[in-house]
N, C-alpha and C positions, 0 to 999 in steps of 0.2 A: 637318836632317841626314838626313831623307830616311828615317829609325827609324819605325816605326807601335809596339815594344812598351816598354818601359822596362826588360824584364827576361826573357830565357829562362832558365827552369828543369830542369833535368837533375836529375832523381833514377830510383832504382831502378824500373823498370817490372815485373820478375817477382811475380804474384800469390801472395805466402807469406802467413803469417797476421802475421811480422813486416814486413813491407810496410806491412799495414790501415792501422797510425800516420802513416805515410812520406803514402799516397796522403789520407788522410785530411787533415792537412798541405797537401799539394800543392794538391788539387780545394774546400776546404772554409776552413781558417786561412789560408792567407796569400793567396785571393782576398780573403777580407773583411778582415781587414789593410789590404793593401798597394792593392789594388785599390778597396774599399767605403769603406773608411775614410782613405787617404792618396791616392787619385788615380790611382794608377801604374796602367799595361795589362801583364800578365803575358803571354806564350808556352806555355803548355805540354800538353808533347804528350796527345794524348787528347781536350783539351779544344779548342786551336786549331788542332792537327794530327793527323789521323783514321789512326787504323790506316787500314790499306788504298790510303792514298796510299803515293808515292816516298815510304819514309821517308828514305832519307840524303838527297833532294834539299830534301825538307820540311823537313828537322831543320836543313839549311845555312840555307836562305831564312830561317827563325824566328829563326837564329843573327843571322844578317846586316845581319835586319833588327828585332835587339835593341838598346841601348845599353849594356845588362851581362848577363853570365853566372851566374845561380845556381845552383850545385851543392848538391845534400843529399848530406852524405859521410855513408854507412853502411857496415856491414861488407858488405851485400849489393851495395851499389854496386861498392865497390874491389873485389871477388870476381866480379861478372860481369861473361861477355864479351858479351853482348848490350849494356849498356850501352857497353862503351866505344870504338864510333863516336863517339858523341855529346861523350864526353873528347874523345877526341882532335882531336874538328874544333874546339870548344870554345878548347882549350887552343890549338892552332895558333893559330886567330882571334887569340887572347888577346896571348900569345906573340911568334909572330914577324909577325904583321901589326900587332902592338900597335895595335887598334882596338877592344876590347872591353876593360871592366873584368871581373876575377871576382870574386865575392865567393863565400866557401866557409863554408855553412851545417853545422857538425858537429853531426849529430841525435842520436849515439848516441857513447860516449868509443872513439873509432877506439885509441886508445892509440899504438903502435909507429908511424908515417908508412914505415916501411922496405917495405912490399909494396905503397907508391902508386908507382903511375909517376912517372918522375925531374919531370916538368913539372910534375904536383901538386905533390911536394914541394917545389919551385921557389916554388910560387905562395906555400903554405903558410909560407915559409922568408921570401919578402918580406912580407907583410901577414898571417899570423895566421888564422883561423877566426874564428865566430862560435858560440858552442858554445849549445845549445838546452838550456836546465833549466827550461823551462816547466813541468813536471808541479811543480815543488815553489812553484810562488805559485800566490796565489788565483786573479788573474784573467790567463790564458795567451795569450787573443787581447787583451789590451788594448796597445795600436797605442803606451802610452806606461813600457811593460815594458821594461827594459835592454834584452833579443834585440832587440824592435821596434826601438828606440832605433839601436843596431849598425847593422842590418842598412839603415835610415832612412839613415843618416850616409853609408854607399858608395852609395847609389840617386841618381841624379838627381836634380837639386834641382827637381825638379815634385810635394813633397810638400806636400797642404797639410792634415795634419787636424781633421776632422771637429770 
């Protein structure tokens, strides 16, 4: 299909001290998850796409040449506009090119869905969230944890693990 990642990732990029979890997450759990332990090639920026390049033209490419969309829904997310180029080409892709699946990781209880843009709530409204309560088990990276389990289930079936 012409794909090099299985998955780009969108989450909040502003460095707060409520981020640290988010990036930590992003760069650290769910490479070893998704990537170490089930197979999958993640997209995510920082990592496969450099500050300092195009980013809206990097962020498309990454997108394009994804097979799905993961979103980390935090308060910071939905709040910034920095982030949401990367919504919106995301959701467009998703949407009305309908060539991207999304799947929407809620890291933190967003509560209210009323101040997401109408297309998130869209998404949210057909297929649900994935809601992350890893801090309350034992083991938070283990690839065979409900979240994991979920998030496994929308991923392309080139999981195989470990």
């Amino acid at each position: 299909d012409g794909k090099i990642y299985d998955a780009y990732v969108i989450y909040p990029k502003n460095h707060t001290s409520e981020a640290n979890f988010v990036e930590y997450f992003v760069y650290q759990i769910m490479p070893d998850i998704l990537e170490n332990k089930c197979g999958y090639k993640l997209c995510i920026y920082g990592r496969d796409i450099f500050p300092g390049e195009d980013a809206a033209s990097a962020v498309e490419k990454g997108m394009q040449k994804s097979r799905r969309l993961i979103i980390l829904l935090t308060h910071q997310l939905i709040n910034s506009k920095e982030d949401a180029y990367d919504q919106h080409i995301a959701l467009y892709n998703a949407l009305i090119q309908n060539d991207t699946k999304v799947i929407l990781l809620e890291m933190e209880t967003i509560g209210t869905y009323s101040k997401l843009q109408e297309s998130l709530r869209f998404v949210i409204k057909q297929q649900g969230t994935i809601k992350w309560k890893e801090e309350h088990t034992v083991h938070p990276q283990s690839p065979s944890s409900r979240f994991w389990k979920q998030v496994r289930y929308h991923m392309p079936l080139t999981c195989r693990p470990s």
